[in-house]
Steps between C-alpha positions, in 0.01 A plus 500: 500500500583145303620429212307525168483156462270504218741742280801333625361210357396664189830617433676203568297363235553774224876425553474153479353538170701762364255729469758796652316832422172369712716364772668837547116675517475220777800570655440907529173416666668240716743806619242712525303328770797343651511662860823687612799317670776321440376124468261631251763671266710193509187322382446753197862493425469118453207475272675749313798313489318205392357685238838643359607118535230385284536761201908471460398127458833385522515126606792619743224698721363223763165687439480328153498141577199468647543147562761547793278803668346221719859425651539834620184573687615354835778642478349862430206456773783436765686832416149656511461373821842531657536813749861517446421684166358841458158557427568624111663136446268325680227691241673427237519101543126475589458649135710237383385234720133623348596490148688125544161407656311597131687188359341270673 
């Protein structure tokens, strides 16, 4: 089963633009039709993150300064990639590696 790209999407979207309480409707759904394993929970656990990131909107959190996402997005698709990590972490920087791909 793939990924919901279209809600993925969605929600990356809602976060972007603060719009939290529709982004977490987004995010449910995501989880719901997320299929079972362990790359897949990293991946939830990510966009979550990112959403946490984005409402504490401290300037501290990487996640709010967009502007230096783009740096990061190599570096996050070659931990996705890289069979030295488990599958939860490699999950969970293809979420990033998604979401630093929405700045663009």
């Amino acid at each position: 089963m793939p990924l919901p790209t279209v809600l993925i999407n969605r929600f990356f979207e809602l976060a972007v633009l603060r719009n939290f309480r529709a982004a977490e409707i987004v995010l449910t759904q995501i989880q719901q039709r997320l299929p079972k394993g362990e790359w897949y929970r990293g991946y939830y656990m990510a966009l979550n993150g990112i959403l946490l990131g984005l409402q504490n909107q401290d300037l501290r959190c990487f996640v709010n300064k967009m502007s230096d996402l783009k740096q990061y997005r190599e570096e996050f698709l070659r931990h996705s990639e890289n069979r030295l990590h488990a599958e939860y972490d490699r999950g969970f920087f293809a979420a990033w590696a998604d979401f630093c791909r929405k700045g663009d």
